[in-house]
C-alpha positions in Angstrom: 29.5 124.9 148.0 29.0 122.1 151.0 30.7 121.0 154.5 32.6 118.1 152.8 34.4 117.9 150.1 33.7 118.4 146.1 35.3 116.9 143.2 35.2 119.5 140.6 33.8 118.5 136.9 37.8 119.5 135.6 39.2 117.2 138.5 37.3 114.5 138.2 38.5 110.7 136.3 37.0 107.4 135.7 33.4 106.8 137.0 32.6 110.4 138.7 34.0 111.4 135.2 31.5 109.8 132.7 28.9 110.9 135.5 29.3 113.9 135.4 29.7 114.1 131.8 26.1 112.6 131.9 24.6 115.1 134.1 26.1 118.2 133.0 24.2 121.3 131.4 25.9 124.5 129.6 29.6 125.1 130.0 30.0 121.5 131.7 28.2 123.0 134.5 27.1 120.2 137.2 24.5 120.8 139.7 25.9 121.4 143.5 23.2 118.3 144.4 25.2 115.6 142.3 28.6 117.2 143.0 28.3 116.7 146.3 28.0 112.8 145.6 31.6 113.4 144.4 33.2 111.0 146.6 31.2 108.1 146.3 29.7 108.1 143.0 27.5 105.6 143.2 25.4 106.9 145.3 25.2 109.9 142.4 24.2 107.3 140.0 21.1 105.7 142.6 20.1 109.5 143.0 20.1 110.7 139.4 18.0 107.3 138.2 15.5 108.4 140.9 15.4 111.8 140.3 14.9 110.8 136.7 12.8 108.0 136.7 10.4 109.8 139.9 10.2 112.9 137.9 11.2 113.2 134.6 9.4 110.0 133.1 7.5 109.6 130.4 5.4 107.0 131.5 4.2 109.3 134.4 0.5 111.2 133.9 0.7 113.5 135.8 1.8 116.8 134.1 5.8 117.6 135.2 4.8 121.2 136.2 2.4 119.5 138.8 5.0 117.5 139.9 6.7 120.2 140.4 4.7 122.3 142.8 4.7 119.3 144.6 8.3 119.1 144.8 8.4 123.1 145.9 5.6 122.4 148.5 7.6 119.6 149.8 11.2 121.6 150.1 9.2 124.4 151.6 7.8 122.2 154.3 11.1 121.1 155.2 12.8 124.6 154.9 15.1 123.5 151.8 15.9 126.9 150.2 18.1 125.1 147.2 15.4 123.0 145.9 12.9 125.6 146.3 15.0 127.9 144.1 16.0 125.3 141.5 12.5 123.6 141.2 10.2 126.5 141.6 12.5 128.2 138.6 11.9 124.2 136.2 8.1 125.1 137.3 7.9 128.6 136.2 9.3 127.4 132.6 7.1 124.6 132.8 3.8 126.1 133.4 5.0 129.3 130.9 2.8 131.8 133.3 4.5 133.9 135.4 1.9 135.0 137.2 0.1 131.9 138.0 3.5 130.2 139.0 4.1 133.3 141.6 0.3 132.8 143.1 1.1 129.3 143.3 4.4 130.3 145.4 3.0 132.8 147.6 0.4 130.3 148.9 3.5 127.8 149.1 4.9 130.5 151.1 1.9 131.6 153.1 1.4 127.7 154.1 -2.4 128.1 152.4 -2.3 125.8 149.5 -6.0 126.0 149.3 -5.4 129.7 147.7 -3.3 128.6 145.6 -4.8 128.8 141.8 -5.0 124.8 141.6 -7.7 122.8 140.7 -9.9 121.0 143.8 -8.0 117.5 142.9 -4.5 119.2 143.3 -5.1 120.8 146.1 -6.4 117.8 147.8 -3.1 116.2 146.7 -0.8 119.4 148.2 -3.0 117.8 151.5 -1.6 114.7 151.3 2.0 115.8 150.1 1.7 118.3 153.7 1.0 115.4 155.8 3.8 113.1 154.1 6.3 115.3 154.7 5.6 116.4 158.4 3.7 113.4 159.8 4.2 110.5 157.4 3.3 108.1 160.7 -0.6 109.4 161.1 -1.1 108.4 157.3 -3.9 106.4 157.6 -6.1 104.7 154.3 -8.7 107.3 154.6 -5.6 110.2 153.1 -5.6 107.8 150.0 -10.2 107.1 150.2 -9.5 111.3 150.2 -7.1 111.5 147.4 -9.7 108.8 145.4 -12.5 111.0 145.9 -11.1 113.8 144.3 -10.6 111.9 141.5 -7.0 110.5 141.2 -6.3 107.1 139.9 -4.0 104.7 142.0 -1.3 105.4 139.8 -1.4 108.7 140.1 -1.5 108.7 143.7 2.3 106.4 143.5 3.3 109.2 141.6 2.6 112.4 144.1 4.2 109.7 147.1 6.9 109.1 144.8 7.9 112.9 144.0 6.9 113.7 147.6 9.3 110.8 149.4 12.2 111.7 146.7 11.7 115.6 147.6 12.3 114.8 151.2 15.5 112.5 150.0 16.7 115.1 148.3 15.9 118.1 150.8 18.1 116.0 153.4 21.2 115.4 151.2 21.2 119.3 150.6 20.6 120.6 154.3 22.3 117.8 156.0 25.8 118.6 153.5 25.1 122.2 153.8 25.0 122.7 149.7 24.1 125.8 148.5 23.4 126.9 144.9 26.8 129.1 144.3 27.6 128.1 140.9 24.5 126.5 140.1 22.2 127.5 136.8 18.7 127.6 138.3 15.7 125.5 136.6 17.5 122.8 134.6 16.6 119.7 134.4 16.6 116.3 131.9 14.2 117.1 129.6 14.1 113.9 127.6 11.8 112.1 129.5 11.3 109.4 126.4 15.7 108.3 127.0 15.6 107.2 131.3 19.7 107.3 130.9 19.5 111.0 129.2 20.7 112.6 131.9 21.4 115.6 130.7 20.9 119.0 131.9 18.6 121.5 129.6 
């Protein structure tokens, strides 16, 4: 499940305990992502509020399966298989169109976002996440004058950096611990985006 090692959810006491009691989804199952926080739990506790605040909010605008492709584009670019599987399967229950979500994946795939069946303003924004991710340093003003023009509002744009820079955060934790998704239930997530400490897994 990883190079170091796990906790399991029937192993676990005290604070790595009421964690994962927090975090789990059907049959106490716990994500291989947080498990492999296991050993020091608070850094499972900085990671879910991220996770949950970054992409499960409700005060984001941005619709969640948006974020979403962003977050697949994102762990494609860095050659993360896991959150590809896990957050391209959230997407495709998000967006409840099977065929749209696989276009959308097969441009993801193809590195050609611009076919992917996304409006001109997302697109633009799958531009930006591109150049976050693999050259975060040549960033200049004119990416965010670009992202303006095509009609997202400042706050928008801190959300797509936000999603983008936690994807990347997350990608690394996976491929860096070597944590695969044995075990795992694909496509959950915390659903209650009104609660930030509902943590739970739907």
């Amino acid at each position: 499940m990883s190079w170091i090692k796990v906790v399991p959810f029937e192993e676990a006491t005290g604070k790595l305990r009421k964690l994962y009691e927090r975090v789990t989804g059907p049959g106490n199952n716990v994500d291989n992502i947080m498990m492999v926080h296991s050993l020091r739990p608070h850094s499972m506790e900085g990671h879910m509020a991220m996770y949950k605040n970054v992409l499960h909010h409700s005060a984001n605008t941005i619709p969640k399966w948006f974020l979403e492709v962003l977050g697949v584009w994102v762990s494609a670019l860095n050659r993360c298989d896991y959150c590809v599987e896990h957050h391209f399967s959230g997407l495709q229950r998000l967006l409840a169109d099977p065929d749209r979500g696989n276009a959308i994946r097969a441009a993801i795939e193809a590195r050609t976002p611009q076919t992917a069946p996304l409006d001109p303003a997302q697109i633009a924004a799958m531009g930006y996440a591109r150049k976050l991710t693999e050259a975060p340093a040549e960033l200049t003003e004119s990416d965010i004058e670009a992202l303006h023009a095509a009609g997202w509002e400042d706050g928008e744009i801190l959300e797509i950096n936000q999603v983008c820079a936690y994807f990347s955060y997350a990608n690394r934790t996976v491929l860096g611990l070597g944590c695969s998704t044995d075990g795992d239930i694909l496509g959950l997530s915390p659903n209650n985006s009104d609660d930030p400490s509902d943590w739970g897994h739907r």
